[in-house]
C-alpha positions as CSV (number, residue, x, y, z in Angstrom):
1,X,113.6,133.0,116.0
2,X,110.9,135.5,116.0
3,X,109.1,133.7,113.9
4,X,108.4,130.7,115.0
5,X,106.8,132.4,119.0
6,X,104.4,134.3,116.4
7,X,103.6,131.3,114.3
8,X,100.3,130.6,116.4
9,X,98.5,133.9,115.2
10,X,98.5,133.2,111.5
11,X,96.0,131.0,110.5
12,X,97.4,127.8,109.7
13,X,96.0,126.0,106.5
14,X,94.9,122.6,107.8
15,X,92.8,119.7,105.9
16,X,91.0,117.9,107.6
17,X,92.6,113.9,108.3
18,X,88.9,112.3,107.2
19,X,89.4,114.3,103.8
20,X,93.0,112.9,103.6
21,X,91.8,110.2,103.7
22,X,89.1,110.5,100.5
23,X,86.3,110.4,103.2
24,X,85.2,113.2,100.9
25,X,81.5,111.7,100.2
26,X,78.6,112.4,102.6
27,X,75.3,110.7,102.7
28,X,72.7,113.5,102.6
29,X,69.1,111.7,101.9
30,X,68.8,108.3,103.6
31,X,66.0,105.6,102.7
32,X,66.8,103.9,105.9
33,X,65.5,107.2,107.9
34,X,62.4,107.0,109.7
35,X,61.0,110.4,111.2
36,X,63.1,111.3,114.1
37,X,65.6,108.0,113.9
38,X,68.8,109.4,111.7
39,X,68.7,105.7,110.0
40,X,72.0,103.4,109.2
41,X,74.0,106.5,107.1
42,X,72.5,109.8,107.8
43,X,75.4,112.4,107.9
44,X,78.3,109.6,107.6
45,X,81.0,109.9,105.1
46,X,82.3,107.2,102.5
47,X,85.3,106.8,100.4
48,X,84.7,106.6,96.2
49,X,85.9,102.8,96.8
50,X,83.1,102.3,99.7
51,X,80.4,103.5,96.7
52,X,81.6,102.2,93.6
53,X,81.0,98.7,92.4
54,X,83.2,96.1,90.8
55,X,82.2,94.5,87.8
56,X,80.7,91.4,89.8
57,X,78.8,93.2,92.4
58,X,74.9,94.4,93.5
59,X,74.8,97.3,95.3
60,X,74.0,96.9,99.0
61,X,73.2,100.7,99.1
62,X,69.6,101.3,99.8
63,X,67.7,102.6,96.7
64,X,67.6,106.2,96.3
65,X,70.4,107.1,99.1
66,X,72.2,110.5,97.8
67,X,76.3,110.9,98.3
68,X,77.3,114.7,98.3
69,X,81.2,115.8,98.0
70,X,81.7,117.6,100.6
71,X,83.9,120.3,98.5
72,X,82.4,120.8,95.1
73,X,78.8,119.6,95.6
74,X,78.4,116.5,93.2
75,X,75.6,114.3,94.1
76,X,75.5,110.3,93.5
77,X,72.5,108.2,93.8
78,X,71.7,104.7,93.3
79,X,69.2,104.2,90.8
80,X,67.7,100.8,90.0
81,X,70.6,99.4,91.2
82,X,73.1,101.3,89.2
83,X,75.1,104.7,90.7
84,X,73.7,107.4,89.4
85,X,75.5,111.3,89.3
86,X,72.8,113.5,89.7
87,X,74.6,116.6,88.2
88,X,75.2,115.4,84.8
89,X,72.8,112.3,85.1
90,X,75.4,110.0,83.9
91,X,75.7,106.2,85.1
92,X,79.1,105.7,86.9
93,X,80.3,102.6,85.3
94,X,81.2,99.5,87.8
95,X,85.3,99.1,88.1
96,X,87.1,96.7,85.8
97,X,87.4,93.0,87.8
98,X,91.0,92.7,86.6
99,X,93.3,95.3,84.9
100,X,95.1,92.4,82.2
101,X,97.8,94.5,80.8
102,X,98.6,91.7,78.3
103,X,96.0,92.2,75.6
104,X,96.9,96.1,75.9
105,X,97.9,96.7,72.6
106,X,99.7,100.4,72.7
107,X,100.0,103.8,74.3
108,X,96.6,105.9,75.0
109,X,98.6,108.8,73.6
110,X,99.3,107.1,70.5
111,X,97.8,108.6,67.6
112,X,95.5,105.9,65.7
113,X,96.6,104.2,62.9
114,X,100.5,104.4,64.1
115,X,102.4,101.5,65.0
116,X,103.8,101.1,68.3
117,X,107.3,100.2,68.2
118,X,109.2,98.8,71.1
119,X,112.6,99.7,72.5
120,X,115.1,97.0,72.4
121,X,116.0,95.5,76.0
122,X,119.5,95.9,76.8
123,X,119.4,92.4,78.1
124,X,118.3,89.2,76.5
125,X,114.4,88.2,78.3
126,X,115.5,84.9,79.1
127,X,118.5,85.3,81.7
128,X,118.0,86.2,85.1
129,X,117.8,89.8,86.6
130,X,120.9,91.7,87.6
131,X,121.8,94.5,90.1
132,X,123.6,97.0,89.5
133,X,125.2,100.8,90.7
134,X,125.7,104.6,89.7
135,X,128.8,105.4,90.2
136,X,129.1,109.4,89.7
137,X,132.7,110.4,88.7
138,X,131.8,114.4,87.9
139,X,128.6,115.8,89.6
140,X,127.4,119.0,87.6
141,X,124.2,120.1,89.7
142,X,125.7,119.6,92.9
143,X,122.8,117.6,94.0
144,X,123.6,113.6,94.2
145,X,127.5,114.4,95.1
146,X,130.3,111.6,93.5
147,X,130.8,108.2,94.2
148,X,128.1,105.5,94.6
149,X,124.8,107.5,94.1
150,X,122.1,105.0,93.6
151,X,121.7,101.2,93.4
152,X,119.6,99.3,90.7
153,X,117.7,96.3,89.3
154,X,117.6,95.4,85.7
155,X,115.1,92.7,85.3
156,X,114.9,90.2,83.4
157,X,111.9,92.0,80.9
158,X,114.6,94.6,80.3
159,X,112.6,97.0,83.0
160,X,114.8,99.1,85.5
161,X,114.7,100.3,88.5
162,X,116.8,103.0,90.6
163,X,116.7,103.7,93.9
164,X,118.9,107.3,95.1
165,X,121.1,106.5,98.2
166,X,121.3,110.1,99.3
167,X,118.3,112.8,99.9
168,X,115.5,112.6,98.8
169,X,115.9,108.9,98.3
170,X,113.4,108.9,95.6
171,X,113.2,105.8,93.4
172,X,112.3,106.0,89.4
173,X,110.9,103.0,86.9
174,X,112.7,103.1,83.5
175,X,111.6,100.8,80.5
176,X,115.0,100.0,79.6
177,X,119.0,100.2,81.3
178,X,119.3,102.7,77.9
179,X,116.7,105.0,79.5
180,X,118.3,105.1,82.9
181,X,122.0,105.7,81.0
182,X,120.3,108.2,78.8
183,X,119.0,110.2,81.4
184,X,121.4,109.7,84.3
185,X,125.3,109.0,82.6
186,X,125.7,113.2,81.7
187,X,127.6,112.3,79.2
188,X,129.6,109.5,80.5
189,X,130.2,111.2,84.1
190,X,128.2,108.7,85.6
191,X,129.0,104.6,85.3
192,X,126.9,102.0,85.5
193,X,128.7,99.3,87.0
194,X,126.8,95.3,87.9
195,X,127.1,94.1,91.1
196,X,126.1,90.7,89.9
């Protein structure tokens, strides 16, 4: 209890909510500034998303306006129309218009010239997608208890998807039902059991 009435003297580590936030750029040259007027962006912070460009866009940024982080000092420009980083005077390419993960055709970490090969869905793609529970007979870490422990979707792309029922109610994306068996059963102490 002592503690906590001496907790005001340390020094508590606090960020600030506009860095939370990725308000972490700060306009330190501004075209629009005339003299003694501080112009439209003087001194105001922006997010990465507020500077950055998608594919189909012109910039709106005055030419020659200069974004500083305000922790580790990189400086962005825009320079003929493009955004410029000043310390390694590299164009910062515009964002994709739309991520098509269709045409992706295998893992980044997959070495070249290896084929990618697929894990077989527990369920057939064409029926519908089912629900399901974890029902934990034996609990070895002591953490999730027994009984009903988390509730699931198996969809109908052979994806799953668990959602704990206890603390810290976390949720976790598995390619296949396998995965979530393989990682979850211990060795047949926990059942999977369909609700429908």
């Amino acid at each position: 209890m002592p503690g906590k009435d001496l907790d005001f003297f340390i020094a508590q580590d606090k960020k600030n909510p506009v860095e939370l936030r990725g308000y972490v750029w700060k306009v330190i040259v501004d075209p629009t500034r005339v003299d003694d007027d501080p112009g439209m962006f003087f001194g105001r912070l922006f997010r990465m998303i507020d500077i950055r460009l998608n594919r189909d866009e012109k910039s709106t940024w005055p030419e020659g306006i200069v974004f500083e982080h305000i922790t580790s000092g990189c400086r962005l420009s825009y320079i003929d129309g493009l955004l410029m980083d000043l310390t390694n005077s590299k164009v910062i390419q515009k964002k994709p218009r739309v991520r098509d993960r269709s045409r992706r055709t295998g893992c980044r970490n997959q070495a070249k010239g290896e084929s990618m090969a697929r894990k077989p869905n527990q369920i057939p793609s064409n029926s519908q997608m089912r629900r399901f529970m974890l029902i934990r007979v034996e609990d070895l870490t002591g953490v999730s208890g027994t009984g009903e422990v988390a509730e699931g979707t198996v969809f109908s792309s052979g994806l799953a998807v668990i959602h704990w029922l206890r603390e810290p109610y976390a949720m976790g994306v598995y390619q296949t039902l396998e995965d979530v068996i393989s990682v979850h059963g211990h060795e047949g102490r926990t059942q999977l059991q369909f609700i429908d």
